[in-house]
C-alpha positions as CSV (number, residue, x, y, z in Angstrom):
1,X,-3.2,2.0,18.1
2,X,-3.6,0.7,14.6
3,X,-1.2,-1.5,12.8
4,X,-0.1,-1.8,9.0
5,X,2.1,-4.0,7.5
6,X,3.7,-2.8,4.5
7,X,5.0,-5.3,2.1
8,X,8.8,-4.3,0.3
9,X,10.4,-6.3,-2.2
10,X,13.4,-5.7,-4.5
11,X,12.6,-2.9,-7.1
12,X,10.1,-1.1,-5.1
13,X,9.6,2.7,-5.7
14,X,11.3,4.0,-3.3
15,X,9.0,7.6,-2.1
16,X,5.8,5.7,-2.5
17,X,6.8,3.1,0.2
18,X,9.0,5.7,2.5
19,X,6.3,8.4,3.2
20,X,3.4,6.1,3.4
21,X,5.8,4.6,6.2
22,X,6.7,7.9,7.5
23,X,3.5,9.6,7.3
24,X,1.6,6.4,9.4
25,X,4.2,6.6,11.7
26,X,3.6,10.6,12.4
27,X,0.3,9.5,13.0
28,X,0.9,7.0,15.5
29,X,0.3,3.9,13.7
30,X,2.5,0.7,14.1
31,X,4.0,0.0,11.0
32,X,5.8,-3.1,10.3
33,X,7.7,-3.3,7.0
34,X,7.9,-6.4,5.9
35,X,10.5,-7.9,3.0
36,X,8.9,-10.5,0.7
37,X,12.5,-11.5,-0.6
38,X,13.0,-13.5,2.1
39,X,16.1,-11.0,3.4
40,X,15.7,-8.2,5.6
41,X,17.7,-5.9,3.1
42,X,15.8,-5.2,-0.6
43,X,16.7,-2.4,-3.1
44,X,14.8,-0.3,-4.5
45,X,14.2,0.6,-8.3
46,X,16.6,3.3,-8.1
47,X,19.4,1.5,-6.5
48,X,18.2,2.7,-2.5
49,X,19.0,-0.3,-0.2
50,X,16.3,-0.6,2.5
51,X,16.8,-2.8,5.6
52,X,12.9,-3.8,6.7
53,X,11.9,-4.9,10.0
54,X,10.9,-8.3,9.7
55,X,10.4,-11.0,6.6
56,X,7.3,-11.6,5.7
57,X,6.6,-15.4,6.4
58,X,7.5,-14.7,9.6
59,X,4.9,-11.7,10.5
60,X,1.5,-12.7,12.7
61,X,-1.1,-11.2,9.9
62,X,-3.7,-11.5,12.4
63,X,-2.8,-8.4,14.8
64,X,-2.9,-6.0,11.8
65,X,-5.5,-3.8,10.9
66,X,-3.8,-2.9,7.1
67,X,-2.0,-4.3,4.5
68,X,-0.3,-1.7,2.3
69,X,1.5,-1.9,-1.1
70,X,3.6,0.3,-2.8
71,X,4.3,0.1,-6.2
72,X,7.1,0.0,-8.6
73,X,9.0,-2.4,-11.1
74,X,10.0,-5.3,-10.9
75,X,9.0,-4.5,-7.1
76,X,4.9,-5.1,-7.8
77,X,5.6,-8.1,-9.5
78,X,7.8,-9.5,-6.9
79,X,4.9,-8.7,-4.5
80,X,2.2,-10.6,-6.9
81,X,4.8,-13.6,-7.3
82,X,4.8,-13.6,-3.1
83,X,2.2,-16.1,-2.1
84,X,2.2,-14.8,1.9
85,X,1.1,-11.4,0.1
86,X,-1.6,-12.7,-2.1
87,X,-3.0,-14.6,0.5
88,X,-2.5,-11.5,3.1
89,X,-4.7,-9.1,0.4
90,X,-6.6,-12.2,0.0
91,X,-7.6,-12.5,3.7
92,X,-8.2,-8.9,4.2
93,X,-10.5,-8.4,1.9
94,X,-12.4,-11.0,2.9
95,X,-12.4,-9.6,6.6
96,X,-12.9,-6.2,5.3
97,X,-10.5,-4.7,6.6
98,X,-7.9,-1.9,4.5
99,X,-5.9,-3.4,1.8
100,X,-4.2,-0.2,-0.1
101,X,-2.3,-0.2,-3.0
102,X,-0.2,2.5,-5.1
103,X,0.9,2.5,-8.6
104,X,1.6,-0.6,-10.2
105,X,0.4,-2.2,-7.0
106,X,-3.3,-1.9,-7.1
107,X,-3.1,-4.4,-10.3
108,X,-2.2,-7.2,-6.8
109,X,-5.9,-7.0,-5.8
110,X,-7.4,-6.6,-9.4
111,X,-5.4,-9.6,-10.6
112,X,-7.2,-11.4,-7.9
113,X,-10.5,-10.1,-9.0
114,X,-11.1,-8.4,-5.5
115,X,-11.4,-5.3,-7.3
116,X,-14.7,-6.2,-9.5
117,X,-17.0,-3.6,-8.8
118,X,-14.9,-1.0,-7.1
119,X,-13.7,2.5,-7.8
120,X,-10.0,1.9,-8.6
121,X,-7.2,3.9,-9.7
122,X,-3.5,3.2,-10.5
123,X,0.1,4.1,-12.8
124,X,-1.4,5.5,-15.9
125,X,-1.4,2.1,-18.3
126,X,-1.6,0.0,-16.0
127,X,-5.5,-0.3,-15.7
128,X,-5.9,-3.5,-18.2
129,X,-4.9,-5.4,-14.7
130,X,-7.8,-3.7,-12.7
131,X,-9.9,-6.6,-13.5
132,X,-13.5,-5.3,-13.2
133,X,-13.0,-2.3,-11.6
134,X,-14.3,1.2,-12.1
135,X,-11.3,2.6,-13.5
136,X,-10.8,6.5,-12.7
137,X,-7.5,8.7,-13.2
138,X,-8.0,10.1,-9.9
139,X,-5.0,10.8,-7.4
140,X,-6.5,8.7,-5.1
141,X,-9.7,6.8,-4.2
142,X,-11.1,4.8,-1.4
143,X,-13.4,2.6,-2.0
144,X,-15.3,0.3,0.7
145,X,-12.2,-1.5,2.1
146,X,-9.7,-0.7,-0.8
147,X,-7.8,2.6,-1.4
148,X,-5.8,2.8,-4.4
149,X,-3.1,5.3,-5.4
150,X,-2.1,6.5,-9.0
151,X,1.6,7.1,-8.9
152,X,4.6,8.6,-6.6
153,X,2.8,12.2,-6.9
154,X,-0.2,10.8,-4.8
155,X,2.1,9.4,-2.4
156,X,1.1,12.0,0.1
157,X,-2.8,11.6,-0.5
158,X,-2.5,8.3,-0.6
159,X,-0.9,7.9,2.9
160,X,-3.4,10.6,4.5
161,X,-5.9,8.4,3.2
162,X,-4.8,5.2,4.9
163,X,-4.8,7.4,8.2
164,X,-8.5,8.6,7.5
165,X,-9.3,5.1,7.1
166,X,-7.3,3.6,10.1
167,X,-7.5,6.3,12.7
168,X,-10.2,8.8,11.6
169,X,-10.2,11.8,9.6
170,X,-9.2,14.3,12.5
171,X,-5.9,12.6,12.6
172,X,-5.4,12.7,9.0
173,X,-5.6,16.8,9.1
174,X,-3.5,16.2,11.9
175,X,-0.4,14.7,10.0
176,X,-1.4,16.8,6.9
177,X,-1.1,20.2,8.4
178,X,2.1,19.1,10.7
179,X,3.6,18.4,7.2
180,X,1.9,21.7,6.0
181,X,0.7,20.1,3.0
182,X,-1.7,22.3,1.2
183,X,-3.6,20.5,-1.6
């Protein structure tokens, strides 16, 4: 069984990090979320509370297969401001394995450069912050390692992508036509 850990922090949006959670979790993937506000509960940008399962400092990185961000603000900032998340992208990317972004939160990776070179997309004026990337307005793309999401409307792509990517394309049309989702 894959595993993902999903990184929440105060301000989040809300839909881009609940049905990338629910739509992994259809699909039989272990998905931790994580709170980088060192508290279990955060609140989102439109005043949702969220209880997470564990903080992040405390999380074993090693025994995941994914590290996922979803974006929002101040939400993507608090997650760029989070050491234990840069240095989470920062290690999966170097072990190539998934690091996915949404929104605001592909500028996380392309702040760090790790995005130099890749097909990238994210929130419509947010691309100064995709530092080298191939910039597209596309719902979503995956690229090598990397799969980036434009805004809360790709929030459904986006998460059938992550399942491609973790646990194969059959599984993917699995989820998708459970949700009947037709696009």
């Amino acid at each position: 069984m894959s595993k993902a850990i999903i990184f929440f922090a105060d301000g989040l949006e809300e839909c881009e990090a609940l049905i990338t959670v629910d739509l992994l979790r259809r699909a039989g993937v272990e998905v931790v979320i994580a709170s980088v506000m060192g508290r279990e509960e955060i609140v989102g940008a439109h005043k949702i509370q969220i209880r997470c399962d564990a903080l992040a400092e405390s999380l074993d990185l090693n025994s995941a297969d994914a590290v996922i961000l979803p974006g929002g603000l101040p939400g993507t900032e608090y997650l760029y401001e989070s050491e234990r998340v840069r240095s989470a992208v920062q290690s999966f990317a170097e072990a190539g394995k998934l690091v996915a972004a949404i929104c605001a939160a592909p500028t996380v990776p392309g702040r760090m450069g790790l995005l130099k070179g890749k097909r990238a997309t994210c929130y419509p004026g947010c691309e100064a912050d995709l530092i080298g990337a191939d910039y597209t307005d596309a719902e979503t793309i995956t690229d090598g390692s990397f799969i980036t999401g434009s805004s809360l409307g790709a929030a459904i792509p986006f998460a059938l992508a992550v399942i491609a990517w973790l646990d194969g394309q059959e599984k993917s049309d699995e989820v998708r036509s459970s949700i009947v989702y037709r696009h």
